[in-house]
ChimeraX commands (.cxc) that place a marker at each C-alpha (Angstrom):
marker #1 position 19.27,-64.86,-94.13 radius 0.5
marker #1 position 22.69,-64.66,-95.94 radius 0.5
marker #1 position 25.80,-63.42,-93.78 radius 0.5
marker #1 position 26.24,-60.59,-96.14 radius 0.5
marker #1 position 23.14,-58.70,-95.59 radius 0.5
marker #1 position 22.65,-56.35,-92.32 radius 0.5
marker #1 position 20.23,-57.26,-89.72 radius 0.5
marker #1 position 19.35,-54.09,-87.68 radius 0.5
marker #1 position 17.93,-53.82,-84.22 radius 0.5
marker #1 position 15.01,-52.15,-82.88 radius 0.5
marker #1 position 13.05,-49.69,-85.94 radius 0.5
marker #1 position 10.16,-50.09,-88.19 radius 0.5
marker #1 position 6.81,-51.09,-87.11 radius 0.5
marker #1 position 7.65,-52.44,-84.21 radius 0.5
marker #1 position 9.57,-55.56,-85.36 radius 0.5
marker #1 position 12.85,-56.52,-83.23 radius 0.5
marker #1 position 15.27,-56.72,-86.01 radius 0.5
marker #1 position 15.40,-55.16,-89.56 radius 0.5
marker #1 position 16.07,-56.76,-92.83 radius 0.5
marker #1 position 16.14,-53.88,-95.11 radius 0.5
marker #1 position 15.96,-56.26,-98.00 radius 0.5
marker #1 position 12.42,-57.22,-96.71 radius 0.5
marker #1 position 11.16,-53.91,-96.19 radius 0.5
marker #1 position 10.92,-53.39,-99.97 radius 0.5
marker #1 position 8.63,-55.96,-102.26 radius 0.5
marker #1 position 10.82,-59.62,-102.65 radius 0.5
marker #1 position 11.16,-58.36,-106.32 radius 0.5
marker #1 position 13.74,-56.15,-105.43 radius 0.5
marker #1 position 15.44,-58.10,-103.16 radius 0.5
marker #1 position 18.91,-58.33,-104.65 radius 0.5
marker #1 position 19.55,-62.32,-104.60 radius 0.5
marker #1 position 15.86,-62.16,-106.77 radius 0.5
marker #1 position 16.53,-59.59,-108.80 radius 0.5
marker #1 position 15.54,-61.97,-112.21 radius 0.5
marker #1 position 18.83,-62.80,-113.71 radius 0.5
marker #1 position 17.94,-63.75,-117.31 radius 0.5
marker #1 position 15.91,-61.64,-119.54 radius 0.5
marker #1 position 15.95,-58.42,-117.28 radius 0.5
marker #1 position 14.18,-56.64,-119.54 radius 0.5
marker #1 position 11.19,-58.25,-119.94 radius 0.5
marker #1 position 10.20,-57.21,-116.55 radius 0.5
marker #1 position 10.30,-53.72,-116.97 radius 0.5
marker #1 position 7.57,-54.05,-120.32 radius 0.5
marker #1 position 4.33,-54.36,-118.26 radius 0.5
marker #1 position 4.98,-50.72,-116.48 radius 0.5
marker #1 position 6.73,-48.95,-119.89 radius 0.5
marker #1 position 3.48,-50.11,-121.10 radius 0.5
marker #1 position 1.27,-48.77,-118.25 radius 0.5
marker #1 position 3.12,-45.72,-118.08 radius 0.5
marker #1 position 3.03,-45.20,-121.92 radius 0.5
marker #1 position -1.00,-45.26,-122.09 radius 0.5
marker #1 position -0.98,-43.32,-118.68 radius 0.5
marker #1 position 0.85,-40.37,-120.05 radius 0.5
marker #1 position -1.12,-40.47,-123.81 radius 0.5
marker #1 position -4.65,-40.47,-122.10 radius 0.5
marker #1 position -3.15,-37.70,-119.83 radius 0.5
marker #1 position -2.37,-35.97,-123.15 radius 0.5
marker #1 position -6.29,-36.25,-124.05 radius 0.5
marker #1 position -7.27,-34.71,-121.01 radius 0.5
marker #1 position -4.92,-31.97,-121.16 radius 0.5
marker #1 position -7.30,-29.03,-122.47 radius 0.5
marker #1 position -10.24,-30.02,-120.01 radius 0.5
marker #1 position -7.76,-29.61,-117.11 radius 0.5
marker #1 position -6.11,-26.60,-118.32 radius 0.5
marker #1 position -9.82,-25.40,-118.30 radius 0.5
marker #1 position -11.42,-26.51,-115.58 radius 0.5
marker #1 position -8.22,-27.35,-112.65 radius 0.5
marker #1 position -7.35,-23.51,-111.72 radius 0.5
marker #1 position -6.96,-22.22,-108.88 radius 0.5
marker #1 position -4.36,-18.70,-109.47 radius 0.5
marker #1 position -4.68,-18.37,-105.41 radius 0.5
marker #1 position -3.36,-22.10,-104.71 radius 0.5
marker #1 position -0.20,-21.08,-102.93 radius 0.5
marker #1 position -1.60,-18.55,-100.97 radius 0.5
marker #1 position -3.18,-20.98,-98.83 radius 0.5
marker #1 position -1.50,-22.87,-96.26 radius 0.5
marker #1 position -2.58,-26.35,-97.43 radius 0.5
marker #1 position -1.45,-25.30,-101.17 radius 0.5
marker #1 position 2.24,-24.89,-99.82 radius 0.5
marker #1 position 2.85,-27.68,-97.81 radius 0.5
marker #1 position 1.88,-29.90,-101.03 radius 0.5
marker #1 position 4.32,-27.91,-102.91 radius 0.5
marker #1 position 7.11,-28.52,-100.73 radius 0.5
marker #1 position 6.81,-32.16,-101.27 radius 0.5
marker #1 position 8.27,-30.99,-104.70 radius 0.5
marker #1 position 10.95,-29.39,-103.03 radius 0.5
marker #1 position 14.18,-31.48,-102.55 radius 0.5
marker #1 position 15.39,-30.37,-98.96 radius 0.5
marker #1 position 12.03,-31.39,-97.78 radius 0.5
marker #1 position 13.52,-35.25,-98.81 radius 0.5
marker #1 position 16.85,-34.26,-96.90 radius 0.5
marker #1 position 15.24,-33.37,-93.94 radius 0.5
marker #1 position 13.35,-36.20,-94.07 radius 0.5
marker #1 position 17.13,-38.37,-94.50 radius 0.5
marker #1 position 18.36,-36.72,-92.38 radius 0.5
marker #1 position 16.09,-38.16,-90.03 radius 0.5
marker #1 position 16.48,-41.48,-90.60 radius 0.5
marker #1 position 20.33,-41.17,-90.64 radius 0.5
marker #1 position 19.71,-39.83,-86.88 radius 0.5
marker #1 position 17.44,-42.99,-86.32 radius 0.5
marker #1 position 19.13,-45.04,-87.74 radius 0.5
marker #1 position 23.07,-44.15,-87.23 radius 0.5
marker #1 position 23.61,-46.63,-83.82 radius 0.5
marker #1 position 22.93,-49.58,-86.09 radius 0.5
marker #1 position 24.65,-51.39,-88.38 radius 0.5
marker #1 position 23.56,-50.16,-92.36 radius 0.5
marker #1 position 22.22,-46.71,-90.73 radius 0.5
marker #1 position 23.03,-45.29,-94.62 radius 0.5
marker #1 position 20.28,-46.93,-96.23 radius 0.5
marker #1 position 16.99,-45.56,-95.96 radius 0.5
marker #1 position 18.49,-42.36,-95.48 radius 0.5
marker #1 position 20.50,-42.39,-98.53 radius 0.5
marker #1 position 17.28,-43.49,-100.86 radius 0.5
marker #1 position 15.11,-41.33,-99.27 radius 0.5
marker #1 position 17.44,-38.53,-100.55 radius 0.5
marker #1 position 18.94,-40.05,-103.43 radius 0.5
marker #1 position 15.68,-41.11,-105.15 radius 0.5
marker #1 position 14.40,-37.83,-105.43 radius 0.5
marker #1 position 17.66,-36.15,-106.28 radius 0.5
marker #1 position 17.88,-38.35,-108.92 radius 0.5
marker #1 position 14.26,-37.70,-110.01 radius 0.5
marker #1 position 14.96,-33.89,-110.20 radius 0.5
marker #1 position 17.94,-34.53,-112.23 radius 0.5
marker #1 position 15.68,-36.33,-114.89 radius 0.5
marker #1 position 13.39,-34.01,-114.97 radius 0.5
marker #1 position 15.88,-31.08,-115.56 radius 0.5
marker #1 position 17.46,-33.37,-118.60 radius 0.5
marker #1 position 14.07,-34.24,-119.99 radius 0.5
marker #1 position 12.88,-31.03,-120.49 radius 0.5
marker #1 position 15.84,-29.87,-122.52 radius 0.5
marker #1 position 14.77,-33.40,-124.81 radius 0.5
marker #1 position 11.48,-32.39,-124.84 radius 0.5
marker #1 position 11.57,-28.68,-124.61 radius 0.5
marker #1 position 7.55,-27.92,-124.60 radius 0.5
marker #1 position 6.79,-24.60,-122.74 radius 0.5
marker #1 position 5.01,-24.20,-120.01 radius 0.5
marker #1 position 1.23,-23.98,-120.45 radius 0.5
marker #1 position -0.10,-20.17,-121.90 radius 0.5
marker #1 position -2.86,-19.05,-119.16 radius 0.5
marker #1 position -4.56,-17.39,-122.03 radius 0.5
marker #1 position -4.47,-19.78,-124.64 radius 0.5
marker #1 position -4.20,-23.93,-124.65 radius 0.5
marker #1 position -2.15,-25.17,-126.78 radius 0.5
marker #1 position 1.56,-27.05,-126.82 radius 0.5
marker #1 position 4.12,-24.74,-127.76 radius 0.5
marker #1 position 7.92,-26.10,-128.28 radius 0.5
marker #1 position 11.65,-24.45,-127.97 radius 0.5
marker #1 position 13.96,-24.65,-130.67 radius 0.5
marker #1 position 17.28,-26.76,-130.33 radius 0.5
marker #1 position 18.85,-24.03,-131.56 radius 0.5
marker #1 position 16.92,-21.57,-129.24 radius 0.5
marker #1 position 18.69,-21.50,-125.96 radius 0.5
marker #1 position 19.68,-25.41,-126.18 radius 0.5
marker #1 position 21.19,-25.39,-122.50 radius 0.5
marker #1 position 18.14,-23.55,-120.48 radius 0.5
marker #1 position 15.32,-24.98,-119.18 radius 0.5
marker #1 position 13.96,-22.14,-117.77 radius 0.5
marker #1 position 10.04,-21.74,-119.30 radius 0.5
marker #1 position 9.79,-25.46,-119.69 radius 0.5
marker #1 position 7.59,-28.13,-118.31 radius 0.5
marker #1 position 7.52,-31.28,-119.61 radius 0.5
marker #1 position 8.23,-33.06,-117.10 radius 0.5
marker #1 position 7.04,-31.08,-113.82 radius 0.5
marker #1 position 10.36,-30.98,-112.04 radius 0.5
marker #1 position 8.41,-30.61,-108.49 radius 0.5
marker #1 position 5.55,-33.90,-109.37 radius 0.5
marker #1 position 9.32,-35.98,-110.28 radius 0.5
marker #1 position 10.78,-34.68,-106.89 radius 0.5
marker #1 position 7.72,-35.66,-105.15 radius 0.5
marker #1 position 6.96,-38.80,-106.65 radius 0.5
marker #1 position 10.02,-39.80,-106.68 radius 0.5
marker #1 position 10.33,-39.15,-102.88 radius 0.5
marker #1 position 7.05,-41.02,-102.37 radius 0.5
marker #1 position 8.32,-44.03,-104.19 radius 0.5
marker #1 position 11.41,-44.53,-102.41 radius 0.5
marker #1 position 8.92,-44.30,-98.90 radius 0.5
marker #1 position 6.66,-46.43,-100.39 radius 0.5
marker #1 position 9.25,-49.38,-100.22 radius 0.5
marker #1 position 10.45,-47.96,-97.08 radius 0.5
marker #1 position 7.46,-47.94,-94.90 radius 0.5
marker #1 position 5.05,-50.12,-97.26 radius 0.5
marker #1 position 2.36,-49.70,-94.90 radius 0.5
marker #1 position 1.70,-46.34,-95.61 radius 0.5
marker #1 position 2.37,-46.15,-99.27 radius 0.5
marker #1 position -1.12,-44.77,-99.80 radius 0.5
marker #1 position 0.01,-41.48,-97.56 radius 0.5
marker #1 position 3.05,-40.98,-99.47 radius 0.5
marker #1 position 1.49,-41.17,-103.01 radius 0.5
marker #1 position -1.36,-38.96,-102.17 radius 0.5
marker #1 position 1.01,-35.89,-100.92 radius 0.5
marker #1 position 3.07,-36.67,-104.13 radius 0.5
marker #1 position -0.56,-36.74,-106.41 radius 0.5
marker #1 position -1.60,-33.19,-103.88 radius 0.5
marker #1 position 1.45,-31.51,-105.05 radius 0.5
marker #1 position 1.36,-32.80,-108.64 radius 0.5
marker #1 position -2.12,-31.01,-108.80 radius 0.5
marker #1 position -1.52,-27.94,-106.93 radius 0.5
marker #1 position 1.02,-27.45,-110.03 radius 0.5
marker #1 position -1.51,-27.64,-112.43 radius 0.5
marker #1 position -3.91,-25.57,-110.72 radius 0.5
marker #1 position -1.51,-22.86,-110.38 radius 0.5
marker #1 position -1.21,-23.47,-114.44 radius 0.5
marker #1 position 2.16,-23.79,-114.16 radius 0.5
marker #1 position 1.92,-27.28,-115.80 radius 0.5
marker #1 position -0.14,-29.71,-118.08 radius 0.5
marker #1 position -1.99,-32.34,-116.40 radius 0.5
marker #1 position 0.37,-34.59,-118.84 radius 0.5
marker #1 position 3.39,-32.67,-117.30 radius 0.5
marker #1 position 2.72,-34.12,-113.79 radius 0.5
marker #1 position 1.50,-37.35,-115.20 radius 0.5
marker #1 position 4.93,-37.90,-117.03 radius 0.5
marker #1 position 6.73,-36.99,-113.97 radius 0.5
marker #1 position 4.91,-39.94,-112.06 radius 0.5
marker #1 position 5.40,-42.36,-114.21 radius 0.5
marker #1 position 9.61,-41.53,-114.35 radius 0.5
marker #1 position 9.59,-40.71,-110.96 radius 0.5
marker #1 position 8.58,-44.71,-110.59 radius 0.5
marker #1 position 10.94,-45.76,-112.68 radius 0.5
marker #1 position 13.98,-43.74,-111.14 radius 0.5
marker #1 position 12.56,-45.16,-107.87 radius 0.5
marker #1 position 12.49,-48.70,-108.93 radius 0.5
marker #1 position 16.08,-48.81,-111.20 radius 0.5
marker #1 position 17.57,-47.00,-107.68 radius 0.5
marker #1 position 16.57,-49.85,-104.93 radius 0.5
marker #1 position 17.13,-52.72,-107.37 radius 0.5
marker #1 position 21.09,-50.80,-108.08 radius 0.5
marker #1 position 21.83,-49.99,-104.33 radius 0.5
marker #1 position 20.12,-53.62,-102.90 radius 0.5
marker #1 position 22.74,-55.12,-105.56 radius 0.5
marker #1 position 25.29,-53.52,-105.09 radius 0.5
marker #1 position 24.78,-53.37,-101.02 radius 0.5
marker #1 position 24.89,-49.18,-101.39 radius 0.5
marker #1 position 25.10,-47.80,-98.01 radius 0.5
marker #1 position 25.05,-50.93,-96.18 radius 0.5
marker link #1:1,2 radius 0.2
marker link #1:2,3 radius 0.2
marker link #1:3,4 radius 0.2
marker link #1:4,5 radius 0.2
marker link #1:5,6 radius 0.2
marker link #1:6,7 radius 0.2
marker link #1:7,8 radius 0.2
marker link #1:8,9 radius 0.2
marker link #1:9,10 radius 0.2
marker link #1:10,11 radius 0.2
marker link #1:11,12 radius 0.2
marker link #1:12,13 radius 0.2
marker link #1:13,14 radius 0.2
marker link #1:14,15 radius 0.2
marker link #1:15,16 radius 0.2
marker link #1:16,17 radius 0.2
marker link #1:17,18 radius 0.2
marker link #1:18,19 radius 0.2
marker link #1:19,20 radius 0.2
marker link #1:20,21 radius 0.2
marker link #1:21,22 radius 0.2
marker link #1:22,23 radius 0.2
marker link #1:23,24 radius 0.2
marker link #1:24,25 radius 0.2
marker link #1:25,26 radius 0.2
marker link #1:26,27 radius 0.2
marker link #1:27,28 radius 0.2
marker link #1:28,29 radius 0.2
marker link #1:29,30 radius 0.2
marker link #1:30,31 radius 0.2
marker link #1:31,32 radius 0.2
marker link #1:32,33 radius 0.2
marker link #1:33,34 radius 0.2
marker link #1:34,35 radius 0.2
marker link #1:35,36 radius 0.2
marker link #1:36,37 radius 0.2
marker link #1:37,38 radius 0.2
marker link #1:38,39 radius 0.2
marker link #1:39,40 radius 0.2
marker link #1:40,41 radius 0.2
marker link #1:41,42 radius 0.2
marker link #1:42,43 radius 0.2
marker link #1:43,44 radius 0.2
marker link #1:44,45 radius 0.2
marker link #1:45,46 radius 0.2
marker link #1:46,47 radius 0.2
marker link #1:47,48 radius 0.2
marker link #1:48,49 radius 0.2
marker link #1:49,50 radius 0.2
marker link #1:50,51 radius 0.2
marker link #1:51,52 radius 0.2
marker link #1:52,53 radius 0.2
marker link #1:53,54 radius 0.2
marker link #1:54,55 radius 0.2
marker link #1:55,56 radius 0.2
marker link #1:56,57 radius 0.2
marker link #1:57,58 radius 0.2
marker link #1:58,59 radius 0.2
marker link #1:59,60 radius 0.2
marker link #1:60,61 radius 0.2
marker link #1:61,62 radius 0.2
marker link #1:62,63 radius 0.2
marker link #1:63,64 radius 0.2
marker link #1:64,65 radius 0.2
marker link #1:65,66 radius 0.2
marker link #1:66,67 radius 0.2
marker link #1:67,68 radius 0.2
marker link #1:68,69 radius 0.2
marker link #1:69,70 radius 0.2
marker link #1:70,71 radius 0.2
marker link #1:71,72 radius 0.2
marker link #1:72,73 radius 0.2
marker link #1:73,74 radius 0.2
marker link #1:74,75 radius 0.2
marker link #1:75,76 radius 0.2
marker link #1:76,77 radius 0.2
marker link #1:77,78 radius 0.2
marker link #1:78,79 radius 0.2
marker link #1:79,80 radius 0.2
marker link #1:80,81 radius 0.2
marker link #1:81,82 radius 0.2
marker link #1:82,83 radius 0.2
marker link #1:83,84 radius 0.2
marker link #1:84,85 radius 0.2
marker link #1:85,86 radius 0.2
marker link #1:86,87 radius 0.2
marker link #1:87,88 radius 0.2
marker link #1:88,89 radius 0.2
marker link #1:89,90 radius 0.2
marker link #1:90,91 radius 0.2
marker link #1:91,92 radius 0.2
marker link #1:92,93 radius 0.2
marker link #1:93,94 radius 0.2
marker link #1:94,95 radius 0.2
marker link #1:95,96 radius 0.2
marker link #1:96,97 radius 0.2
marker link #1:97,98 radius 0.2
marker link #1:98,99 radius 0.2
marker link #1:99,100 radius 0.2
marker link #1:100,101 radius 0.2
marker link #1:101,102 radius 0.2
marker link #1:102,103 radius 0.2
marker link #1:103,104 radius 0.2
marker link #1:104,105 radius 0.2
marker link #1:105,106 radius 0.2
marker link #1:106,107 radius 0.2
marker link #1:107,108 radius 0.2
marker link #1:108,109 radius 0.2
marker link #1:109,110 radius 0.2
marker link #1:110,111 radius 0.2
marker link #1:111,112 radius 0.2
marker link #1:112,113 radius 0.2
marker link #1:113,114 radius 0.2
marker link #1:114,115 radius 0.2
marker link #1:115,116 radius 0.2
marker link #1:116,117 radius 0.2
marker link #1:117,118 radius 0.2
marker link #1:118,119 radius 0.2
marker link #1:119,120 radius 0.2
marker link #1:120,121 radius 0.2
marker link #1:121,122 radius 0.2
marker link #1:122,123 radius 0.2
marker link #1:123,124 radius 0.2
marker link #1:124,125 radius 0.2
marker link #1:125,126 radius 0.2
marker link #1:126,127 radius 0.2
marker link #1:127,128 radius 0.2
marker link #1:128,129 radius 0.2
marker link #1:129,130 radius 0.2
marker link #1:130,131 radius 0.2
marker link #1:131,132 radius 0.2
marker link #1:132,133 radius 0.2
marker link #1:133,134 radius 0.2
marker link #1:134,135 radius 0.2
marker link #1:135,136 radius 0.2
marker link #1:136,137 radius 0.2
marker link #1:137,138 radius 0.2
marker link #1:138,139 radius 0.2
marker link #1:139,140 radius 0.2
marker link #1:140,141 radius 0.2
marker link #1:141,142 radius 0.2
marker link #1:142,143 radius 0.2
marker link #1:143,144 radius 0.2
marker link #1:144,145 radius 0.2
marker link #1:145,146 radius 0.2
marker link #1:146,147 radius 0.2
marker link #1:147,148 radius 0.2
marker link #1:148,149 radius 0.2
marker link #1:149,150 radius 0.2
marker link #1:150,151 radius 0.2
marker link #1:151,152 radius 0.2
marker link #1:152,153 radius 0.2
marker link #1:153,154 radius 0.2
marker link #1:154,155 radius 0.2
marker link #1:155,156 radius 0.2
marker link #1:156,157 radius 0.2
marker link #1:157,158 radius 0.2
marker link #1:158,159 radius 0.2
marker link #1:159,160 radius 0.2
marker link #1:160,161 radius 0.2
marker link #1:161,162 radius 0.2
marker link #1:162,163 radius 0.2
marker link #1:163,164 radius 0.2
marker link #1:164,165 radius 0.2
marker link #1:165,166 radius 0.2
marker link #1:166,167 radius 0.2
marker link #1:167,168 radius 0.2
marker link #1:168,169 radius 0.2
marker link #1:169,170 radius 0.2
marker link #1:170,171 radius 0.2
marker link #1:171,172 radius 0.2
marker link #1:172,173 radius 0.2
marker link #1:173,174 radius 0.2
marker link #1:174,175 radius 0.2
marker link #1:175,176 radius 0.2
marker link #1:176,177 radius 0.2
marker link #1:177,178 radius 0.2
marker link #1:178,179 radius 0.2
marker link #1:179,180 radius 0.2
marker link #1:180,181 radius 0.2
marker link #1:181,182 radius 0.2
marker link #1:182,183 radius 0.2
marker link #1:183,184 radius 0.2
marker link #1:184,185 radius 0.2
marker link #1:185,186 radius 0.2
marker link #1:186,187 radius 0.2
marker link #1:187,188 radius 0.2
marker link #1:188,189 radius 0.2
marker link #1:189,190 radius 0.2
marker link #1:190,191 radius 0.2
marker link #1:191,192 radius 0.2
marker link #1:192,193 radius 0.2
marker link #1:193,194 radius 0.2
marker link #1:194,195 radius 0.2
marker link #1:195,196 radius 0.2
marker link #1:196,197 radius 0.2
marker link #1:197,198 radius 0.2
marker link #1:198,199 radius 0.2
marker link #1:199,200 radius 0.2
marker link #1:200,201 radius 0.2
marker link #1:201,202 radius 0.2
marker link #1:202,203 radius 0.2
marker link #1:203,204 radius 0.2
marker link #1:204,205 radius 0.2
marker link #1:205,206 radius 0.2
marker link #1:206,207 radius 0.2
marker link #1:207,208 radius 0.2
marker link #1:208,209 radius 0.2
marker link #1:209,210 radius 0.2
marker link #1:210,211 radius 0.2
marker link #1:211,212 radius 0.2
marker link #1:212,213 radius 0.2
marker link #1:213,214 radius 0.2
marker link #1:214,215 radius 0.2
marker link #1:215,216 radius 0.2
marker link #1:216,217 radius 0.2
marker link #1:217,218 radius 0.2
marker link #1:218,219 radius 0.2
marker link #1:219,220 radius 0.2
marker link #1:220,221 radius 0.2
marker link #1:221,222 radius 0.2
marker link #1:222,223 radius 0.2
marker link #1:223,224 radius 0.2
marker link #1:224,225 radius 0.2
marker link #1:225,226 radius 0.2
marker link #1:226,227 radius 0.2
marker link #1:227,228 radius 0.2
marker link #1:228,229 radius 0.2
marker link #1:229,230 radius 0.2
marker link #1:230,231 radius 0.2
marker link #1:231,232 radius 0.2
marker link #1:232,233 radius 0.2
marker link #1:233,234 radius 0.2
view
């Protein structure tokens, strides 16, 4: 293990010492972060994501029609996948690993991405939507509808493309997913429970939620490969 690179006692899964580099796949480890031709590594997911969101498109009106639920948030399980969308949930949840981990060396870390990834994923979502600037779905009628640049061109209230809570959470649910590895299942489904619960309440597209996934990943994966790199918090 270089000299550079924190080892941290006690932690995670019951291992004696902590390489934080090796909690996350080897990919984004920073000394194998590819150094020539960068970009070709990020073409198999564009593409993934790219068909992901168009056949979310397709299925659009059959969820609008069919995925409603106008009581969703009036029930107990409907609100605690909501605040998975909901960006102090991810700084309590830092601020719990900044109390775990502060007595060792690197405590900033997983504390800092855990926070940072979804902060970061709110923030694109909240510039997106003033690119995109498609309404928020009519509970009366499907169909896209679109703001005018010239219409309010600095508001983003009434918009939805991307779901600003599905980034938050799946954005969050990255960041644990490289985290605690084990358990990524766990984290995407909460993320996927409160991506839904958005389009039950018709508050978003199904393609709304789907966009914010596959960003959210994105945000998630450009964040560990900059902070491993750059030793962030470490």
């Amino acid at each position: 293990m270089p000299c550079n690179m924190p080892v941290l006692s006690g932690g995670v899964q019951g291992r004696a010492t902590i390489d934080f580099r090796a909690m996350s796949p080897p990919s984004l480890a920073a000394d194998t972060v590819p150094a020539s031709s960068p970009s070709r590594a990020w073409l198999p997911p564009l593409l993934i994501g790219a068909l992901a969101i168009a056949g979310a498109h397709l299925l659009d009106e059959t969820a609008w029609r069919s995925v409603r639920d106008a009581r969703v948030y009036e029930r107990d399980w409907g609100r605690l996948l909501r605040s998975i969308g909901y960006l102090p949930t991810w700084l309590i949840i830092a601020i719990g690993l900044w109390t775990h981990d502060r007595p060792r060396l690197g405590w900033g870390w997983r504390g800092g991405y855990a926070v940072l990834a979804p902060l970061m994923g709110g923030l694109a979502a909240e510039v997106l939507k003033l690119c995109a600037r498609r309404l928020r779905p009519d509970p009366d009628v499907f169909g896209y509808t679109f703001r005018a640049f010239s219409d309010q061109p600095w508001h983003n209230g009434g918009l939805g493309l991307p779901s600003s809570h599905a980034l938050v959470a799946f954005a969050g649910a990255a960041a644990l997913a490289r985290l605690f590895p084990r358990a990524w299942p766990l984290w995407y489904l909460l993320a996927a429970g409160c991506a839904m619960t958005r389009v039950m309440a018709v508050a978003h597209y199904f393609s709304d939620v789907v966009t914010a996934a596959v960003v959210a990943w994105f945000v998630a994966e450009a964040l560990s490969r900059w902070m491993l790199r750059e030793r962030r918090f470490v």
